[in-house]
C-alpha positions as CSV (number, residue, x, y, z in Angstrom):
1,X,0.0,0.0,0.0
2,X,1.3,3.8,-0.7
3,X,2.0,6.1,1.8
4,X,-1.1,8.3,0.0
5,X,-3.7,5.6,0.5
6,X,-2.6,5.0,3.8
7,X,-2.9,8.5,4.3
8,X,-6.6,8.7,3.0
9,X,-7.4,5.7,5.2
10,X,-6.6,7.9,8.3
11,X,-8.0,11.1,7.0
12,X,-11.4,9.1,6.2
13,X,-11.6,7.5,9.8
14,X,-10.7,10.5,11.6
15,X,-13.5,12.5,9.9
16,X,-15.7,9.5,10.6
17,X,-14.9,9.6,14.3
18,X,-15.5,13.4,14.4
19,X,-18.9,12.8,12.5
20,X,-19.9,10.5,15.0
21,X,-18.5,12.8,17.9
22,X,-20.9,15.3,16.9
23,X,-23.8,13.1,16.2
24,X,-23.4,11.8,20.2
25,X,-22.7,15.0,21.4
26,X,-26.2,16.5,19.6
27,X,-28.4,13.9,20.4
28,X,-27.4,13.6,24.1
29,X,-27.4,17.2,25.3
30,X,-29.6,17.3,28.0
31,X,-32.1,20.5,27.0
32,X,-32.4,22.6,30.3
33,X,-35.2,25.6,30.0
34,X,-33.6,28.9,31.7
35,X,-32.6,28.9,35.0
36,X,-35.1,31.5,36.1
37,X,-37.8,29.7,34.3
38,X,-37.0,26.2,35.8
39,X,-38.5,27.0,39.2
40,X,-41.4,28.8,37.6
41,X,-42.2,25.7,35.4
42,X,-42.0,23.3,38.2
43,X,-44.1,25.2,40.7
44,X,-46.7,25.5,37.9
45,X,-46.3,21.7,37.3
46,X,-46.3,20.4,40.7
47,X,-49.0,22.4,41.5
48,X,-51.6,22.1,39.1
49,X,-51.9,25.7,38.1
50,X,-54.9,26.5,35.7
51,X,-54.6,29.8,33.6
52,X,-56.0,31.7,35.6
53,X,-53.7,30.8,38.8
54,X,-50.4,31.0,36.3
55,X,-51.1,34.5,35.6
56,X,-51.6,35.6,38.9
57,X,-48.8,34.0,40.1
58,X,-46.7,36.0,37.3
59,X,-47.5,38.7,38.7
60,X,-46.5,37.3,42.5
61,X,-43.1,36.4,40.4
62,X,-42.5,39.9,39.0
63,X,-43.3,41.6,42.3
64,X,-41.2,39.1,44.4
65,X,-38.2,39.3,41.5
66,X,-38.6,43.4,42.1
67,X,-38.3,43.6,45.7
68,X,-35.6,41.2,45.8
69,X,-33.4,43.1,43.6
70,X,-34.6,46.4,45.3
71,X,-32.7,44.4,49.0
72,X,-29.6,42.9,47.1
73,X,-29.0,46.9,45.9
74,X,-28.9,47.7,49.4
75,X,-26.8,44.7,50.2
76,X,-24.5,45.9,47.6
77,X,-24.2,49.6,49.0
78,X,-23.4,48.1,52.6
79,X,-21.1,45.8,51.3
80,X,-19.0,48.8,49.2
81,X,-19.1,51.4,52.4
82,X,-17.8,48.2,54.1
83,X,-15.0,47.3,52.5
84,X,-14.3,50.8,52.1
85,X,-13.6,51.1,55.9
86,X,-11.1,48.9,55.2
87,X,-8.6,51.2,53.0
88,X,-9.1,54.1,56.0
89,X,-9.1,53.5,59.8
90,X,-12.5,53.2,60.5
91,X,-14.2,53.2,63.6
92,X,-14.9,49.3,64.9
93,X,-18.5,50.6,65.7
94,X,-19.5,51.8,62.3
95,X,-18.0,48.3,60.9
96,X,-20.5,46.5,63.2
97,X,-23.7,48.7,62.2
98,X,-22.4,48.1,58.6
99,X,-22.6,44.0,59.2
100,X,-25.9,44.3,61.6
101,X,-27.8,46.3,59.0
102,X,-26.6,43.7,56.2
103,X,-27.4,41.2,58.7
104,X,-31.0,43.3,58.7
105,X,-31.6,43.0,55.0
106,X,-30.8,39.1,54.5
107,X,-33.4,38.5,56.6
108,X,-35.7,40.5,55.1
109,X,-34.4,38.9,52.0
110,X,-35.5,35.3,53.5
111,X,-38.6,37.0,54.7
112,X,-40.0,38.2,51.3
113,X,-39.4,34.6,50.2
114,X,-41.5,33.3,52.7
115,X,-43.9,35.9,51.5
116,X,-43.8,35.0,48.7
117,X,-44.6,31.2,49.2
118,X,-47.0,32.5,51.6
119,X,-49.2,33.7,48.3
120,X,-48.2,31.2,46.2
121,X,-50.0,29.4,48.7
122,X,-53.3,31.6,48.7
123,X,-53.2,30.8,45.0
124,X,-54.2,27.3,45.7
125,X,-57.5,25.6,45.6
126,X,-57.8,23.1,48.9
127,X,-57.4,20.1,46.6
128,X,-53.8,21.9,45.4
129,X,-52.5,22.5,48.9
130,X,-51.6,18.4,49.7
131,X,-49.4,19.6,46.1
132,X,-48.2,22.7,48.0
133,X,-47.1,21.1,51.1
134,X,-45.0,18.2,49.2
135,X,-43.5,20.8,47.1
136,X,-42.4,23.0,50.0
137,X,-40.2,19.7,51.2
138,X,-37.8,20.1,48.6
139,X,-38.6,24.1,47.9
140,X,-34.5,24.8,48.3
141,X,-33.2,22.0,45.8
142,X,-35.7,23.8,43.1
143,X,-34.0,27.0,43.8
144,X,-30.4,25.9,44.4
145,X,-28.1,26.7,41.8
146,X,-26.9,23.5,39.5
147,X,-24.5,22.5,41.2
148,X,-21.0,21.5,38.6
149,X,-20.0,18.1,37.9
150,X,-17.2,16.6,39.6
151,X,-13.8,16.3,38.0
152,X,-12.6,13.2,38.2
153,X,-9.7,12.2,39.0
């Protein structure tokens, strides 16, 4: 055999074994919706939601998403005029009413989530709520961030 057939031999399998890479890699991607809808679409699932109840709780979503944002730009003003103390000698007092009032705002941050579940809740009809109270078992895996795969090693 020539060094040129030989040659073709290899070319043809490598570009086999890419076509077939691709192929695996296309048909076993796992589609994930967005990550903000994910919890949205579960809820709605797990819950039964009729029309009527999806657009009310919409609205419950864009309300909630507004005063969440509204507390994590106050977290982020604390946190700057914190670690700003740190470039002058600042007085330990002000450092500590800096950390209490963050301190302050995460838990108002955990209370408009419960809030927020609180209505979610209201939205129900009695036959959803046995739904409701199954869901709220596992409420923080829905909204944990994915978590990465391991390396191996």
């Amino acid at each position: 055999m020539s060094k040129t057939k030989i040659i073709s031999f290899i070319a043809i399998g490598l570009l086999v074994l890419n076509l077939a890479l691709i192929a695996v890699l296309f048909t076993h991607q796992k589609h994930r919706p967005a990550p903000i809808e994910r919890p949205r679409n579960i809820i709605i699932e797990s819950l039964q939601f009729d029309e009527a109840q999806i657009k009310e709780y919409d609205k419950l979503i864009t309300e909630h998403r507004s005063a969440i944002e509204n507390q994590e730009k106050n977290i982020l003003s604390l946190k700057n005029q914190l670690y700003s103390s740190l470039s002058v000698d600042e007085d330990s007092l002000l450092v500590i009413s800096l950390e209490q009032q963050l301190g302050q705002l995460q838990i108002g941050i955990e209370e408009l989530h419960y809030e927020h579940f609180q209505q979610i809740k209201n939205l129900c009809r009695p036959n959803q709520l046995d739904h409701f109270n199954e869901l709220m078992k596992n409420i923080s895996e829905i909204f944990s961030p994915p978590r990465p795969m391991p390396k191996k090693k």
